[in-house]
Structures are given as structure tokens and as C-alpha cells.
C-alpha positions in Angstrom: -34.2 79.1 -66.3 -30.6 79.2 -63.9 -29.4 82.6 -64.1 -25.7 82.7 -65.6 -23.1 84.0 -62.9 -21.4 87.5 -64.0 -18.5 89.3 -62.0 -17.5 91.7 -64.4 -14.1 92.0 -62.5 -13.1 88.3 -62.3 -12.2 87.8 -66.1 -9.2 89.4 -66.0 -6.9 86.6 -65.6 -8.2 84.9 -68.9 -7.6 88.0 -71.3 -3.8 88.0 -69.7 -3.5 84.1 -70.2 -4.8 84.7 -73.8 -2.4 87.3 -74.8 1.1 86.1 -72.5 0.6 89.4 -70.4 2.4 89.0 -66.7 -0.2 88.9 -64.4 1.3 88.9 -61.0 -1.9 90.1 -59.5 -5.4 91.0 -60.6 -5.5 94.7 -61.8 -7.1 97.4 -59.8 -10.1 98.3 -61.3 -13.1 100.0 -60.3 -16.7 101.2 -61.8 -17.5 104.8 -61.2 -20.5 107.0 -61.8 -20.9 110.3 -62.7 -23.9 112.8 -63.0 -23.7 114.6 -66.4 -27.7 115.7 -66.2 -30.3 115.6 -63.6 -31.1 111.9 -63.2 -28.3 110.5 -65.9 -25.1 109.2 -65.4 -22.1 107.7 -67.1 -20.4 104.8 -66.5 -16.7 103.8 -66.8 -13.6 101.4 -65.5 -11.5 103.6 -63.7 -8.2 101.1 -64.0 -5.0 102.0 -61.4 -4.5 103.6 -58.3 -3.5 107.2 -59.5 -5.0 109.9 -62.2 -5.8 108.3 -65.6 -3.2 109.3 -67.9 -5.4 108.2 -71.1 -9.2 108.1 -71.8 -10.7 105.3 -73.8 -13.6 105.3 -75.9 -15.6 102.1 -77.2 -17.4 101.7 -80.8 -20.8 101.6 -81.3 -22.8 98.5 -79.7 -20.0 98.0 -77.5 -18.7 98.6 -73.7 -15.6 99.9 -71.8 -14.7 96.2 -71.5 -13.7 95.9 -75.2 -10.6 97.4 -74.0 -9.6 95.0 -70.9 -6.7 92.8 -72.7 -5.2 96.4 -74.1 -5.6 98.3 -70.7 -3.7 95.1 -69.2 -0.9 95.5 -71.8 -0.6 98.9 -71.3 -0.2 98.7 -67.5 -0.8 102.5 -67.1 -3.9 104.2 -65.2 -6.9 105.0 -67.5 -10.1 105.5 -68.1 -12.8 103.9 -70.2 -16.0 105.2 -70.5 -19.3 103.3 -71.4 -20.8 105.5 -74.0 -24.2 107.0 -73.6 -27.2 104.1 -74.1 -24.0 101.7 -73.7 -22.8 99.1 -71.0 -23.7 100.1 -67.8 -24.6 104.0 -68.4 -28.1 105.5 -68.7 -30.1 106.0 -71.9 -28.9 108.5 -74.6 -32.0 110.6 -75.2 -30.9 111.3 -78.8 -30.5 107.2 -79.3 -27.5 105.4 -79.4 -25.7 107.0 -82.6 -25.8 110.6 -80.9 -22.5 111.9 -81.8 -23.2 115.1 -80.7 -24.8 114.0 -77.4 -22.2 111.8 -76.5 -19.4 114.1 -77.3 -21.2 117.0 -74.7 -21.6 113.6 -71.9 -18.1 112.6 -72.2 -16.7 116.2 -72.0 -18.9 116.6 -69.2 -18.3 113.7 -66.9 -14.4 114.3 -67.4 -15.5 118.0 -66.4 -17.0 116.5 -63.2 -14.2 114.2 -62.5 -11.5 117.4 -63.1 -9.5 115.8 -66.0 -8.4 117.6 -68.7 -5.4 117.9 -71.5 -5.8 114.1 -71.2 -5.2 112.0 -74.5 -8.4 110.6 -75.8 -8.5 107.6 -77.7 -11.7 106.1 -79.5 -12.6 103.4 -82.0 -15.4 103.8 -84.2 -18.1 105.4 -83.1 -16.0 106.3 -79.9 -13.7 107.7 -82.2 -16.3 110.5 -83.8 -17.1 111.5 -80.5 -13.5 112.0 -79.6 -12.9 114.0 -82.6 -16.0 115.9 -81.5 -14.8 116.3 -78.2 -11.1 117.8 -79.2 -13.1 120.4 -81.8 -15.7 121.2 -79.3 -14.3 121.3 -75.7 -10.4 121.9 -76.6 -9.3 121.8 -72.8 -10.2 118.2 -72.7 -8.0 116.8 -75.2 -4.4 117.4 -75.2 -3.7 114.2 -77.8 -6.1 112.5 -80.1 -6.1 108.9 -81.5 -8.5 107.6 -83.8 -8.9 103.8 -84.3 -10.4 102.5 -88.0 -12.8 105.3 -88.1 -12.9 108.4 -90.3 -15.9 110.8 -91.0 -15.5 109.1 -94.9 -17.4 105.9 -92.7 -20.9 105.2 -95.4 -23.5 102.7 -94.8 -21.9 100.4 -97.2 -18.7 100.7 -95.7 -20.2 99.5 -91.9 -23.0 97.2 -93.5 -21.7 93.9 -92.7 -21.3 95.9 -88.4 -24.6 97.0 -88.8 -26.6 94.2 -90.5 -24.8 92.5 -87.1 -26.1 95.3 -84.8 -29.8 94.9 -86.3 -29.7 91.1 -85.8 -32.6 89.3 -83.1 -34.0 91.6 -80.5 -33.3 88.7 -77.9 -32.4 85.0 -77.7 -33.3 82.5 -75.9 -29.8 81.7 -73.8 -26.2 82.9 -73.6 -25.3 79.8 -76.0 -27.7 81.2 -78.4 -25.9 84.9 -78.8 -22.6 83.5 -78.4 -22.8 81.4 -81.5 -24.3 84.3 -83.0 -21.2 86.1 -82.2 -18.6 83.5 -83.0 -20.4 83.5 -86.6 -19.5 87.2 -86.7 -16.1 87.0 -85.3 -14.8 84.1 -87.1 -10.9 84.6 -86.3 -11.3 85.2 -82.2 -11.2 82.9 -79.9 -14.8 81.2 -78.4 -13.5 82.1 -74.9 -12.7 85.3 -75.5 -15.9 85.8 -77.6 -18.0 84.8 -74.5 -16.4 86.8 -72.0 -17.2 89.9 -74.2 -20.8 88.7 -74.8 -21.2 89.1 -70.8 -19.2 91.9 -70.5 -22.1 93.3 -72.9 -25.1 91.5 -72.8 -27.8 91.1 -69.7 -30.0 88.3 -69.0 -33.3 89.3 -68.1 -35.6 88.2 -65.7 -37.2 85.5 -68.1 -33.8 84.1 -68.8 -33.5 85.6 -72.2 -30.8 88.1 -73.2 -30.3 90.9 -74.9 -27.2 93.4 -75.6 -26.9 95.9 -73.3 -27.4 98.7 -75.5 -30.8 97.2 -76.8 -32.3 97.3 -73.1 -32.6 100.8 -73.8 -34.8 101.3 -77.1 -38.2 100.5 -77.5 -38.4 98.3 -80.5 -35.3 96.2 -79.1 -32.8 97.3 -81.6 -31.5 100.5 -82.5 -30.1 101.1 -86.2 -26.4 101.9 -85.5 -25.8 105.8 -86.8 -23.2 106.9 -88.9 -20.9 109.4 -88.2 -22.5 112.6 -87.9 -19.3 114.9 -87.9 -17.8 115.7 -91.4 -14.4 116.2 -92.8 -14.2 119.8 -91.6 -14.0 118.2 -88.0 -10.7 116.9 -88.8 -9.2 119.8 -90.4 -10.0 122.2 -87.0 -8.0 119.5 -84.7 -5.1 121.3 -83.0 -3.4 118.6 -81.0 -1.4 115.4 -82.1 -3.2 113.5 -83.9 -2.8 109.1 -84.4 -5.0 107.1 -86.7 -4.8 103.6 -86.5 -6.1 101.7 -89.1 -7.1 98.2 -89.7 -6.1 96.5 -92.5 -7.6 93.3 -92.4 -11.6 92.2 -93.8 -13.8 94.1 -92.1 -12.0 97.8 -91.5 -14.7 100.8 -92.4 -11.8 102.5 -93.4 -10.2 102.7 -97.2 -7.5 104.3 -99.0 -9.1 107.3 -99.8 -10.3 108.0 -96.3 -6.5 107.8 -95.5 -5.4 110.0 -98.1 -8.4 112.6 -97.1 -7.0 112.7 -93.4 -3.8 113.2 -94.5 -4.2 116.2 -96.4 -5.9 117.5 -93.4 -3.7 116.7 -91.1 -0.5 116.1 -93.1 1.7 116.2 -89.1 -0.7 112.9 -87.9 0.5 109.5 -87.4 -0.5 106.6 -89.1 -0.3 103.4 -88.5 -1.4 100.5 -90.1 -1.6 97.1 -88.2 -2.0 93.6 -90.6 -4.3 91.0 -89.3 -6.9 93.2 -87.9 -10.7 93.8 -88.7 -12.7 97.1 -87.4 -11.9 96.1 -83.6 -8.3 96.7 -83.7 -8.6 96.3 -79.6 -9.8 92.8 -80.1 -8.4 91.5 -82.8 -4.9 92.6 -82.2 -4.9 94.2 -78.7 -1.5 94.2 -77.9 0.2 95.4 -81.0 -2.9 98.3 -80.5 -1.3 99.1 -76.8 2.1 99.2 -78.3 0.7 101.8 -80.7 -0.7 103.7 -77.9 2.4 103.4 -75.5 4.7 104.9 -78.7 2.2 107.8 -79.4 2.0 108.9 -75.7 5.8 108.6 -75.2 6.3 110.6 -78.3 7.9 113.8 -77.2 7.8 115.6 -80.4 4.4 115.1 -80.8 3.4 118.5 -79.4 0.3 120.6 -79.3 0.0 122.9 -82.8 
């Protein structure tokens, strides 16, 4: 079978022609590596020339390339990391739902790459290890955004994400898991559905493909993990806090989860954004990087 062609670098210009961003000239971009334990690293898209001024993490099942169109918007160095057992990083030993793992990686690579009071965003899963992160290694995080996730996230709440997650072990050609995906994804674009599927999926030697992330387990696929950090993690965050919440079908989130973080944290902001599902960054990127843009520029915003 003809293996399929993948640059991860020379999609660029389609996200920007998607979403009317300028695009004078393709972004710099590069993929780093970092140690964070004897023979394991992480992997991340170190976008612009200077010191990343925000850190991005992905949701479970996902990869630092969910965030390509909103890093474009944003036009602003950054950092977004592939999550442990995610993308192009190593195995998680604790499996892919290791919040607690994750949380000591992420804090450890930035360690190694001499960043800290950065902002930290994350979505989903990527959002429970940010929380995690700003409890557990406080230098790290100077702001802290989380997008459609809260530790009020049940099984019944992500079923219809992780009834997708669980889905075939492999298929038989791209076409195969991109209609898969389409089916899931019913209000995105086919293009833009594609480019994400090889932005996180590998075709193997065979010619059949799997996600990323399932390259990694044994039995092919992985349940997804809940969050593993409760309500109390919220409460103990001392830095400005956004939460961004999707409002459209398919959000994890509902109104008691708001109402929960705000009498934890009655200083955060929220913001709710109409015409989103659970991937705010794909369903409504740009409105996301607006959010973002506002929350870092916000001067009063200051560490508690």
C-alpha cells in the first residue's frame, strides 16, 4: 500500500486560509525534545523566534497540533506540549490518563527548558494537568486557564469523547479514520478534519493506521481516564484563574460545574463562547485566541 506523504510543518497555510488569518509567511515553528527521565522525553512545537510567553496543553487523545489555527491567531511565541503517551512524545508509564504523571513531566521539561511564571493553558485533560501543575509546582505557573474542563468531568459527562476514543484499534487507510472522524465532528470542515487526523495518527508499516496515542498500549486502545484531581485542587490555586467554557453539544462541562468553580474561585474569569463543543480550539479557534490574548493582557489580573 503507497505510504501517505506527512510534513507536519507544511499545513499551515490551510488553517490560515480556513479561518482569514494574514499569512504573509509560514510561521516559525520548530519540534523540540526534552529529557524528563532516563530514556523518555517530551515533545512540543516551539512556535516564534523568542521565549514562549504562554504554554499550551492538549486534551486527551489529542496532539500539540490541535492548537495550530489558535497559535496562528495569536501571533505570539508559545509552547505546546504533546502530553505524555501523546503525539510525538514517549509512553506514559502510568498510561495515557496519568494526571499525576503528566503534571510532574510537564513541570519538569519546562524545568529543563528554564521557563517558569509562564501562563499555562489546557483543555481537557491538558487542563487537569495544568491545574495540577499550578497546585503542585507553583513557580511554573504565574496564570492559569482552563478550557471546558472541570474536576466535576463524570464518565457520563465525556461518554460520547470516550466511546470515540475506544473506537477500532486500527483501519485499514487514512479514508477509513477520516470518515470515522467527520462522523464525530459533524460541524468541522473535511479538510480541516484530515489535516488533524495526520497531525495525530501514524501509518504503519502495513499501511494501516492507528492514533498516535494507541501506538503506545498493548491492547491498541487505551480507555481515556477521568480527571483524577478533585475540587480541592481548584480551591488551593493562587494565580489568575480563566475558565472557558463551551456551550455548544458536546461540552463536559454543566452549570453546576460552573457554579462549583465559582465559589472556589469567586476572582476567576469566565467566559462562555456559543457555537462550541468540548474542542473550543477547533471548533471556534479564533474567538478562543481572542480569549487568551484578553486574559494575558489583563493587567489587573494579578497573582493572589
Amino acid at each position: 500500500m503507497a505510504r501517505v506523504p506527512y510534513d507536519e510543518f507544511s499545513m499551515f497555510h490551510e488553517n490560515a486560509e480556513e479561518w482569514a488569518i494574514p499569512y504573509p509567511a509560514p510561521p516559525v515553528v520548530e519540534r523540540i525534545e526534552v529529557p524528563v527521565e532516563p530514556g523518555r522525553r517530551l515533545s512540543a512545537l516551539r512556535w516564534g523566534h523568542t521565549a514562549p510567553q504562554l504554554v499550551l496543553l492538549h486534551g486527551g487523545a489529542q496532539n500539540a497540533h490541535t492548537y495550530d489555527t489558535v497559535a496562528l491567531a495569536l501571533d505570539r511565541p508559545l509552547l505546546a506540549i504533546d502530553l505524555p503517551g501523546h503525539g510525538h512524545s514517549d509512553a506514559a508509564p502510568g498510561g495515557m490518563g496519568d494526571v499525576a504523571g503528566h503534571a510532574r513531566d510537564v513541570a519538569s521539561m519546562l524545568g529543563a527548558l528554564g521557563l517558569a511564571h509562564l501562563p499555562v493553558v489546557g483543555m481537557s485533560l491538558g487542563g487537569i494537568v495544568a491545574l495540577r501543575v499550578a497546585v503542585e509546582t507553583p513557580s511554573v505557573v504565574e496564570r492559569l486557564g482552563l478550557i471546558d474542563v472541570t474536576p466535576g468531568v463524570t464518565p457520563d459527562k465525556a461518554k460520547h469523547i470516550t466511546d470515540f476514543v475506544r473506537g477500532p484499534s486500527s483501519f485499514g487507510d487514512l479514508d477509513e479514520l477520516v470518515a470515522r472522524t467527520v462522523a464525530h465532528n459533524p460541524t468541522r470542515s473535511e479538510q480541516s478534519l484530515r489535516r488533524g487526523v495526520l497531525h495525530n495518527a501514524i501509518q504503519l508499516d502495513d499501511g494501516t493506521w492507528v492514533w498516535r496515542h494507541q501506538r503506545h498500549t498493548s491492547s491498541g486502545v487505551e480507555p481515556a481516564v477521568e480527571p483524577a484531581t478533585t475540587w480541592d485542587a481548584v480551591s488551593a490555586v493562587r494565580v489568575p484563574l480563566l475558565f472557558v467554557r463551551a456551550m455548544g453539544a458536546g461540552s463536559v462541562v454543566d452549570d453546576a460545574d460552573e457554579a462549583e468553580l465559582r465559589r472556589r474561585q469567586p476572582d476567576a474569569v469566565i467566559v462562555h463562547v456559543e457555537g462550541s463543543g468540548h474542542s473550543v480550539q477547533g471548533d471556534q479557534p479564533i474567538v478562543l485566541a481572542g480569549i487568551l490574548a484578553d486574559f494575558l493582557a489583563d493587567e489587573s489580573a494579578t497573582t493572589r
